[in-house]
C-alpha positions in Angstrom: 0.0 0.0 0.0 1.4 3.8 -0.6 1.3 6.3 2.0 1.5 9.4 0.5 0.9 13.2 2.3 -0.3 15.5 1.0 -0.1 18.0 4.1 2.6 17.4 6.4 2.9 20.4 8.2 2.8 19.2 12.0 0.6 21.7 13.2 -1.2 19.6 15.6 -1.8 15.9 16.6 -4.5 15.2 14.3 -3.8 13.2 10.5 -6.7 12.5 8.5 -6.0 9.8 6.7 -8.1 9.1 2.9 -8.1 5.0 1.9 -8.8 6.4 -2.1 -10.4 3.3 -4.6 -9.0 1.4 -7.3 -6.7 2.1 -9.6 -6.1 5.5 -7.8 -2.7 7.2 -7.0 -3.2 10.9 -5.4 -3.5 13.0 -8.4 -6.9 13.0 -8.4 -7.0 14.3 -4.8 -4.2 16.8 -4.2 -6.7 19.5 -4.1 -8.2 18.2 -1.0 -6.0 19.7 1.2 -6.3 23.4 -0.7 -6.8 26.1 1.9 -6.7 23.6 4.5 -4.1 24.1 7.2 -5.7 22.4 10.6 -4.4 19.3 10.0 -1.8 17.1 8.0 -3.4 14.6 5.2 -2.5 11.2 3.8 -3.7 9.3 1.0 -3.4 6.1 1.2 -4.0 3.5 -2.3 -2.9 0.5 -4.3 -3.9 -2.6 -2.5 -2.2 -5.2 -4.3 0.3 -5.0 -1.3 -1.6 -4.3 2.5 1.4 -3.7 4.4 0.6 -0.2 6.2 3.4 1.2 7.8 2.2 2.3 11.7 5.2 4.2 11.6 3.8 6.6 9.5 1.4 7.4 11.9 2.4 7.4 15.3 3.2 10.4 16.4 -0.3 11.7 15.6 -2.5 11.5 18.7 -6.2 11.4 16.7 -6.9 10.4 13.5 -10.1 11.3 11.2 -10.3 8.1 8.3 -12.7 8.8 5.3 -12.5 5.4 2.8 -14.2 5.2 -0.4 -15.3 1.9 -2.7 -12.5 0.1 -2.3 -10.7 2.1 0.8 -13.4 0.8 3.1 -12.0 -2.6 2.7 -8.5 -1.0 3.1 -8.9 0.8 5.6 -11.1 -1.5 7.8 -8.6 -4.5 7.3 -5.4 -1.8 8.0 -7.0 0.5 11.1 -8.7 -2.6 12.8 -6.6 -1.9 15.8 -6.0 1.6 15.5 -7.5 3.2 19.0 -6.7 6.6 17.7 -9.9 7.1 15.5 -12.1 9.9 16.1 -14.2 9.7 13.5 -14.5 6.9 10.4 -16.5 7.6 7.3 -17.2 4.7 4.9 -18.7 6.2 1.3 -19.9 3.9 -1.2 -18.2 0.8 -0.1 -18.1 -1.8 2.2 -14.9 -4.0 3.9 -16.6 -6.8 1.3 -16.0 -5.4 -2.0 -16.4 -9.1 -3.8 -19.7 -10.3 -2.1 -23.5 -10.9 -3.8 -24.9 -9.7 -0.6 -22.5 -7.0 1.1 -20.7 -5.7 -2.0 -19.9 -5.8 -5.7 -21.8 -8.7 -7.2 -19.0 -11.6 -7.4 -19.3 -12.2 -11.0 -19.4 -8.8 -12.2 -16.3 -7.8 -10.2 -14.7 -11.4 -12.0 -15.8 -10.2 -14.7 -14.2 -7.0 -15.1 -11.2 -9.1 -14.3 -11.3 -11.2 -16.8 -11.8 -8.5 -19.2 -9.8 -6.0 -18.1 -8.5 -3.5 -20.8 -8.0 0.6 -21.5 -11.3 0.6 -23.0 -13.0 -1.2 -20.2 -11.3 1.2 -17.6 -12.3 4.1 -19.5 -16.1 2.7 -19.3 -15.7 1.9 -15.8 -14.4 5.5 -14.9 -17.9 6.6 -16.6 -19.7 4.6 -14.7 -18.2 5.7 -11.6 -18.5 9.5 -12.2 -21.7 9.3 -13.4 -22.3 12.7 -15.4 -20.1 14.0 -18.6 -18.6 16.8 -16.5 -17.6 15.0 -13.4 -15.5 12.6 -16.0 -14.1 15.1 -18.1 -12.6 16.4 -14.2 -11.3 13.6 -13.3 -9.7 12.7 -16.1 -7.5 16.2 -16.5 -6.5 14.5 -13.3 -6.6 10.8 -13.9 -4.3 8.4 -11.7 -0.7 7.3 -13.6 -1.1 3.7 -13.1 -0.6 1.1 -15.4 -3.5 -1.7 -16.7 -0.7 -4.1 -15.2 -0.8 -2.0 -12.0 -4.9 -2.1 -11.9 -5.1 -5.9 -12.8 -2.8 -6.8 -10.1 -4.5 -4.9 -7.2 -8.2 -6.0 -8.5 -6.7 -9.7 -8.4 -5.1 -8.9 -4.9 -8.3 -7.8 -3.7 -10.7 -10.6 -4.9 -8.6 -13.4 -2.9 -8.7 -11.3 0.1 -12.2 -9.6 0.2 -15.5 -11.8 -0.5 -15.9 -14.1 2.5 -17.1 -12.7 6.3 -20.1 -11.2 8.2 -20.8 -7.2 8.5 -19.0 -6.1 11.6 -18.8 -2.7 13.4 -15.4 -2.5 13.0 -13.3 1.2 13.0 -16.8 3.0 11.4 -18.7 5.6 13.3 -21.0 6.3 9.9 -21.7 5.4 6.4 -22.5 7.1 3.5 -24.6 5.4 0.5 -24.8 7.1 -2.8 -28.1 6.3 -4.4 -26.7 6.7 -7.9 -24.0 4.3 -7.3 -23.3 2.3 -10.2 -20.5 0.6 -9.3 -21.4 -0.8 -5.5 -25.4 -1.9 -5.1 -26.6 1.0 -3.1 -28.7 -1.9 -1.7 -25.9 -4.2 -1.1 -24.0 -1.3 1.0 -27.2 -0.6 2.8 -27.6 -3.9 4.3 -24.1 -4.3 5.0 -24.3 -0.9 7.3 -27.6 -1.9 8.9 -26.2 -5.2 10.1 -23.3 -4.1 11.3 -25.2 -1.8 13.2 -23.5 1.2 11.7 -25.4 4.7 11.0 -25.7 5.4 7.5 -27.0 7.7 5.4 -28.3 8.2 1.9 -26.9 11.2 -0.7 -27.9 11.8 -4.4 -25.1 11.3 -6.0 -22.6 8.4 -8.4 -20.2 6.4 -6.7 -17.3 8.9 -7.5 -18.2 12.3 -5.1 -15.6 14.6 -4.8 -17.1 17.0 -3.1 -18.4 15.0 -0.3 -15.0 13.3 -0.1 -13.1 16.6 0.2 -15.5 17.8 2.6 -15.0 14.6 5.1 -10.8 14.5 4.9 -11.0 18.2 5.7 -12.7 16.8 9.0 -16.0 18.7 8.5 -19.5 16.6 9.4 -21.8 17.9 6.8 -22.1 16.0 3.7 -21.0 18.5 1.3 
């Protein structure tokens, strides 16, 4: 997994730490951390490799974690016995992104798999942004990885992340996007309620950068 900050200033004991989805690197999120100065922020993404490196954290005293798609899974598997967490936002995910039930239905994510290709990445990132404008913004951003890098950590994360039972785990809420396209909004919905987790419904695609922004920055609205 990288581990990459974005603000690392030291200004106080707080890190807010942002598990980002598949295929990501930071580019598409540098600008979170634009006019922000309360706190320092990390990215964290590529899960083809879970090591997390504690050391990269320790000297905070709190940390604020916002995960999205497949960050929940991330960061619920990484943070599991983090005591440090203040606060820990889940949007449109869950920590069982290959699952009928919980998550991504299991033959559509090996699927995509098996036919992963530029052309079927570019129709996934559509999918995932939901609206013309909100892909033509990502992609004067889009992440530098390669389709070698992308099938690698989708592989990765099918062997590790189908089987198990909703658990409370690090979350103190969820957030459901009811124009999801790429995780069931129904399928993250159940997985919230019986974990026993608060969650909440917002009109908007799977991809939200407004509402992702708005939770690293450690505000509690939606955005």
């Amino acid at each position: 997994m990288v581990q990459e900050f974005i603000s690392e200033k030291h200004l106080n004991g707080t890190l807010s730490i942002f598990f980002a989805g598949w295929g990501m690197d930071a580019r598409p999120f540098n600008d979170f951390c634009d006019g922000h100065e309360c706190f320092d922020i990390m990215i964290c993404y590529d899960y083809t490799d879970m090591s997390f490196d504690y050391g990269k954290i320790d000297r905070y005293d709190n940390i604020i974690v916002t995960a999205w798609s497949f960050g929940v899974y991330a960061a619920d598997k990484s943070l599991k016995d983090c005591s440090k967490i203040i606060r820990a936002t889940a949007v449109n995910g869950t920590p069982l992104p290959a699952n009928d039930i919980y998550g991504i239905p299991y033959g559509i994510f090996t699927g995509t798999l098996k036919g992963l290709s530029n052309t079927s990445v570019m129709k996934f990132r559509k999918r995932m942004c939901g609206d013309i404008e909100t892909y033509g913004d990502f992609m004067s951003k889009a992440p530098e990885r390669s389709l070698e890098s992308l099938h690698d950590e989708l592989e990765a994360v099918l062997l590790d992340a189908h089987d198990g039972l909703p658990q409370k785990g690090i979350w103190t809420e969820a957030l459901i996007g009811t124009k999801d396209r790429i995780f069931p909004p129904a399928n993250q919905e159940r997985y919230w309620k019986e974990a026993m987790t608060g969650c909440e419904t917002m009109e908007a695609p799977h991809y939200c950068p407004n509402i992702l922004k708005t939770k690293v920055n450690g505000q509690h609205g939606n955005g």
